[in-house]
N, C-alpha and C positions, 0 to 999 in steps of 0.2 A: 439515355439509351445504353451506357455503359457502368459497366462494377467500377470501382475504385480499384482492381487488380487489370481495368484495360482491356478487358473482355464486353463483347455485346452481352444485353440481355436476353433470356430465351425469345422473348415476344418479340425482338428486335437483331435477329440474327440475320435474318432473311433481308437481302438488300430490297423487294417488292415494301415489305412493310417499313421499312424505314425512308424510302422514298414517299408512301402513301402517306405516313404523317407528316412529312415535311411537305408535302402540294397543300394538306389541309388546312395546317399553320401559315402557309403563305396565301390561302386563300380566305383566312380570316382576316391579314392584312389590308388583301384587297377591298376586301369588304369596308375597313374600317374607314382606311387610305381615302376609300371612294366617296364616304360619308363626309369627311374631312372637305373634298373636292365638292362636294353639292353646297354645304354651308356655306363654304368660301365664292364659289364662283355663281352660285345662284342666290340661297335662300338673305342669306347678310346684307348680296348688292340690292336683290330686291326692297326687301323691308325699310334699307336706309334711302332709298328713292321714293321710298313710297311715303315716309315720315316727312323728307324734305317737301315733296309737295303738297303735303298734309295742310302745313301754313296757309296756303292759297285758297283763300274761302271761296272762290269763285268755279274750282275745279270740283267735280262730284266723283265718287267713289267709284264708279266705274274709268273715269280718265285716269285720276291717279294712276290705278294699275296701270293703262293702259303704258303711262308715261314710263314708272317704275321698270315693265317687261323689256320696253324700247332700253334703256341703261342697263339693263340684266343682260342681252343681248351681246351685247359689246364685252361683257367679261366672260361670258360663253365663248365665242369667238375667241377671244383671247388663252381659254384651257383646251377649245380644237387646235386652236396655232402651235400649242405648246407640245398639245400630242404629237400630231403630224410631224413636227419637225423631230419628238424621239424615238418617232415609230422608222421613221424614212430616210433623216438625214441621217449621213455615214460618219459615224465617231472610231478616231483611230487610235488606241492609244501610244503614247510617248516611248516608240521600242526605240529610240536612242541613247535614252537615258542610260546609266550607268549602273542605278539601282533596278533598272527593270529586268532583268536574266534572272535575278533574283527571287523575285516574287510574280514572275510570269510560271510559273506554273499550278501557284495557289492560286492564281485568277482564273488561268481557260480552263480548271478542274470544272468552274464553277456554272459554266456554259452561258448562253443568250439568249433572250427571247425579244422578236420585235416589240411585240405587246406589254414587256416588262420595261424595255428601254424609254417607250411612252409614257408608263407611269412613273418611271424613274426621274425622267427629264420634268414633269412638273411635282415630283414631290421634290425634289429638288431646287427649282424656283421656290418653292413655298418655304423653303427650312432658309433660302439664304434670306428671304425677308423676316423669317423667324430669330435668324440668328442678331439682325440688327436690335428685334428688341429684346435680344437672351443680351447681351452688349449692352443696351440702353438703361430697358426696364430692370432686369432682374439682377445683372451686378450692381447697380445702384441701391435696390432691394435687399439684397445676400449683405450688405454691411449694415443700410441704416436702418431695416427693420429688427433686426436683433437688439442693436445697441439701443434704439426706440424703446424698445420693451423693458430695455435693464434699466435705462436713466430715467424711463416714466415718465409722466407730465408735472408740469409747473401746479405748485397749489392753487383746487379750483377757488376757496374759501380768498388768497390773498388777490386771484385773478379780480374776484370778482369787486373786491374792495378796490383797486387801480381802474377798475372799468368806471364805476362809482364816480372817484374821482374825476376822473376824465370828463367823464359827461357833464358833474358842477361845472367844470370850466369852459365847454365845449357851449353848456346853458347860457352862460353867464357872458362869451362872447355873443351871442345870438341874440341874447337879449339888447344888449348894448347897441350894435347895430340897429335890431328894428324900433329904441326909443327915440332912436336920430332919423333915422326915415320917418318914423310918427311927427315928431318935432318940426325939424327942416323941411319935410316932405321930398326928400331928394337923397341920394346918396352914390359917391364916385364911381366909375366904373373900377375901378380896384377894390374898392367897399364891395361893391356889390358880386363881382367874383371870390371874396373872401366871404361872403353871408352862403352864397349857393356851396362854397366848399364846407363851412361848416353843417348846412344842413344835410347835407351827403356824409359828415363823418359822425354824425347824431345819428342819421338811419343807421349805419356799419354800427355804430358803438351801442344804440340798440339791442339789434338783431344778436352782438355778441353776449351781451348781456342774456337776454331771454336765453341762447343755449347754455350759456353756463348755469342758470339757476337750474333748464331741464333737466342737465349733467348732476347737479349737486339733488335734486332729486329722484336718480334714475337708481334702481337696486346697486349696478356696479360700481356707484360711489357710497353709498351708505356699506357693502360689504367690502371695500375695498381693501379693511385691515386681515381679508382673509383672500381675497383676489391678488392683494400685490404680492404676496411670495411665490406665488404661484405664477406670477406674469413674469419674476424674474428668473426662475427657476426655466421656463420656457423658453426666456430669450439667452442665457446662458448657453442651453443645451443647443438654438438654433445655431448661434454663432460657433460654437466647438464643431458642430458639422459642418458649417457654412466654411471655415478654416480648413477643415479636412480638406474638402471638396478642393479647395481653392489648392491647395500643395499637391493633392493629386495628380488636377490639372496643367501642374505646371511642372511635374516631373514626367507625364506623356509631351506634353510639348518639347522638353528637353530629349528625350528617348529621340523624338520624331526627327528634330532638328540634327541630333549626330546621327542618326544610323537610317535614314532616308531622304529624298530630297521633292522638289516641287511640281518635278516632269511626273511622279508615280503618284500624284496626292498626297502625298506624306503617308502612304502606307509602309505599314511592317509587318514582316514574315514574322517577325516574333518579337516578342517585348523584353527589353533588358533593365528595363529600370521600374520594377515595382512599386507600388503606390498604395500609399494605406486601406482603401477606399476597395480596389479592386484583388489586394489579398485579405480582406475582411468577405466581401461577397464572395470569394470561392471559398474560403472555410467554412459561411453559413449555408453555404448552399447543400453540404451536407447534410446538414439537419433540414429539413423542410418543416414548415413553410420562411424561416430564419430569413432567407436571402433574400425574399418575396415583401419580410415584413421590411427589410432596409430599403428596398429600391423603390418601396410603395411610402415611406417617411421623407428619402429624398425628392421621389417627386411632388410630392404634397408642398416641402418646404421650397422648394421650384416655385410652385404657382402661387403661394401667399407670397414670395418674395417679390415674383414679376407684379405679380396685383397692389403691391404697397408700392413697388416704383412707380404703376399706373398713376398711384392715388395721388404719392405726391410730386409725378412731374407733369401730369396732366396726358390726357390722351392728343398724340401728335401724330402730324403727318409729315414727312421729310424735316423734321427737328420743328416743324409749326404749331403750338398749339392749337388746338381745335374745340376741346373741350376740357371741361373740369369736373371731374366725380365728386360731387355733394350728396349727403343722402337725403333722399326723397326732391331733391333739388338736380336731377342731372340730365340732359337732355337724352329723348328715344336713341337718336343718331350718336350721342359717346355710347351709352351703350351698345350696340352694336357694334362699334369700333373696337370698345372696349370686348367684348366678345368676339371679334376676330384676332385682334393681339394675343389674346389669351390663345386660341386655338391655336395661331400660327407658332408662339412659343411652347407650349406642350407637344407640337410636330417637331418641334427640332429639340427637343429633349431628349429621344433619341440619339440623336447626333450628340448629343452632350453627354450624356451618360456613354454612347460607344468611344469618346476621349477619354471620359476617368476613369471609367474600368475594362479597358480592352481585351482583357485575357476572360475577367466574366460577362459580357455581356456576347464576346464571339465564342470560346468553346467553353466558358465555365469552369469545373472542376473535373472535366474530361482528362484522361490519360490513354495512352495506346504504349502496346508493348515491341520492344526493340529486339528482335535477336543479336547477338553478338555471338562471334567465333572466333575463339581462342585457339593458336595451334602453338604447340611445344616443342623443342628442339628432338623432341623424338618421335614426332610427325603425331603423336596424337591431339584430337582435334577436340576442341570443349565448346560447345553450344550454350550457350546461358540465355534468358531472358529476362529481358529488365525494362523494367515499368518508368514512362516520363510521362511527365506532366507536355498536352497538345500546347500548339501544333508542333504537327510532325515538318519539319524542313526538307525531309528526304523526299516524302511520301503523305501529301497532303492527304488523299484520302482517306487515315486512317483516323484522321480527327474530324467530325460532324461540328460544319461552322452550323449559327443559330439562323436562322430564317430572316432575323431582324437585319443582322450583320452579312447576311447574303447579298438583302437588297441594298444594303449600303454600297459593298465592295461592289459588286458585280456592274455596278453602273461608273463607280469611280474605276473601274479599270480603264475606260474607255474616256472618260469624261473629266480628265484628272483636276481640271479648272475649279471642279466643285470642289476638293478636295482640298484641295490646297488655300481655298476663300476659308473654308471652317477652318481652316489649323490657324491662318491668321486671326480670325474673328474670335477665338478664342484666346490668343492672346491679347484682343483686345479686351476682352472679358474681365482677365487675370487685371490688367493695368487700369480700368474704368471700378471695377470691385474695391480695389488697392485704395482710389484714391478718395470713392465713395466713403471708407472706412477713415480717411483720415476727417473729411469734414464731419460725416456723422461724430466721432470724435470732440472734434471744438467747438462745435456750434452750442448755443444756448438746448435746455430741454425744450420740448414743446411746450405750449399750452394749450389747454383743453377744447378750443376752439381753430386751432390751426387748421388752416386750410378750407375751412365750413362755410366761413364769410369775408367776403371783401364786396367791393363796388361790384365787379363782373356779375356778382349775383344778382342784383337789381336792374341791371341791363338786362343781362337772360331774363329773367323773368318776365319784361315786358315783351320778349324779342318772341316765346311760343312755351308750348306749352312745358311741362317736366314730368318725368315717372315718378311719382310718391308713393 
């Protein structure tokens, strides 16, 4: 809405139109917001109720549902409860604090709305269960998917010769055992728990065998002498940002920690300690579409990071595994699980990116201009103006926060509990990334079957059906 000398645009002088696009930008929100709240609280619960009784061959398509709507039900209720209590209960915020005088009048600039504080209150719930797996999934991801891609996999060529061998021997106990049952017609029960473990480690040895020959079959190992520069080159470039990101983060938390405190949510009237990450996005943002193409690379590397933690720490519930992503191999219900993880951490990406970059993601590359008044010992008076980079401290309104970071603040004024869970959870982030990065570090490379096959899969298998 503004020149780089501080002045509105002609199209946007008039305070009518500059309120009319910011109702319409928050009403694309809503839109979006609400799409998010249907997935979540309706269509996800449905489908994985309806999958679970799927199993039951005795139930016919019409109960399913009826079973699936009954359990849908209860998580409707649960995002009425949520509204009602941000539409109606009274949130006050922390005016004793020390740092609120301060930044109490960037907040009531901002105003209130019942129906906003509704949506606030459950996107809210939804970002703190987001934020557990932005904590779980994705800093475990932001380290060991990177380094994954530089160290590569173990030779599939030698895997496959160690597999070889294994099974001679794996044979050759197998055999041995059932010539003595042939023989004696009898064998101990120790014997015979060591025949049924080999026969379970012959299917696994198998099963790894047949994917790696797929593997030494498949185009991206016969091109691989033209794919692996190319895979290191990508995981280089992830980690140099994935390292941004991560010092960013951890220079707003330091900001927040001395120049705010946890009665205000860890908000700040202004940022003092810049961050490579958020004076990178106000320089691009000059140039268009620059700033757009950065924040649209970061979130990309977001969600292949969270999806690689999916992969390899399994889809959980309260720290329990639940499921295992196999391809072609993974049950209806991980998937879906697996696609509300996802959603819930892309909603609180957000939240993540308004920590790294706090001065672009609330006013950008916005400036407003400052009169000053020089007077002389011979009474004449000098008027200058001069251009700052927002916000303004005096006079909040001369800087236009963004829509995104309206709904953020506007609800942490009153709600500062939310606030101050993200400031923590983030530096849980910081310190579960850290130490993600030193294991991805020591551990052996992978090999080309990790994680595709163990026992679990032959249970599943027998236990229902899989998406292939």
């Amino acid at each position: 809405m503004k020149t780089p000398e501080g002045m509105f645009k002609p199209w946007a002088e008039e305070l009518t139109a500059r309120e009319n696009i910011e109702d319409v930008m928050l009403n694309f929100y809503y839109v979006a917001y609400g799409l998010v709240f249907f997935c979540v609280f309706i269509m996800i619960p449905f489908m994985y109720f309806y999958y679970e009784e799927k199993d039951d061959d005795e139930l016919g398509s019409s109960e399913r549902i009826c079973t699936a709507l009954k359990f849908t039900s209860v998580f409707v209720f649960i995002a009425a409860t949520l509204l009602c209590v941000g539409a109606f209960v009274p949130l006050k915020p922390a005016t004793n604090s020390t740092e609120w005088e301060k930044i109490k009048e960037m907040f009531e600039s901002l105003g209130t709305d019942r129906g906003e504080d509704a949506i606030s209150m459950v996107l809210s719930i939804l970002c703190v269960l987001g934020m557990f797996n932005l904590v779980f999934y994705t800093a475990f991801g932001m380290s060991s998917w990177p380094i994954g891609l530089i160290r590569g996999t173990q030779s599939a060529r030698l895997q496959h010769e160690e597999i070889q061998s294994r099974n001679i021997v794996i044979q050759t106990r197998i055999n041995a055992l059932r010539d003595k049952e042939r023989i004696t017609s009898r064998l101990t029960n120790r014997e015979r728990h060591l025949l049924n473990k080999l026969e379970e480690e012959e299917r696994t040895t198998r099963r790894e065998e047949e994917l790696v020959d797929q593997h030494r079959n498949s185009w991206g190992y016969k091109l691989r002498k033209i794919l692996r520069p190319l895979e290191i080159t990508f995981g280089v470039c992830a980690a140099v940002l994935g390292i941004v990101l991560w010092i960013s983060l951890l220079l707003t938390n330091i900001d927040r920690d001395i120049h705010s405190e946890m009665k205000t949510g860890y908000a700040l009237q202004s940022f003092n300690l810049p961050n490579p990450i958020d004076l990178l996005l106000v320089q691009l943002q000059k140039v268009f579409p620059l700033d757009y193409i950065l924040i649209l690379i970061i979130t990309w590397l977001l969600v292949l990071c969270t999806f690689s933690g999916i992969r390899n720490l399994g889809v959980r519930i309260f720290f329990i595994k639940m499921f295992k992503l196999r391809k072609k191999r993974t049950a209806p219900q991980g998937l879906l699980l697996t696609c509300a993880i996802l959603m819930l951490s892309v909603l609180t990406f957000n939240v993540f990116l308004y920590t790294v970059s706090p001065q672009y993601t609330t006013y950008g590359s916005q400036h407003y201009i400052k009169t000053v008044i020089n007077a002389t010992e011979d009474t004449d008076i000098h008027v200058k103006a001069e251009i700052h980079q927002c916000p303004d401290p005096i006079t909040p309104r001369n800087c236009t926060m963004t829509r995104n970071s309206v709904l953020q603040v506007r609800f942490l004024y009153k709600a500062w509990y939310f606030g101050a869970f993200y400031h923590w959870a983030s530096w849980g982030y910081l310190i579960i990334s850290a130490l993600a990065l030193i294991y991805a570090l020591i551990r052996k490379s992978r090999t080309v079957t990790e994680g595709m096959v163990d026992q679990d899969e032959f249970e599943e298998s027998e236990d229902g059906p899989m998406v292939r």
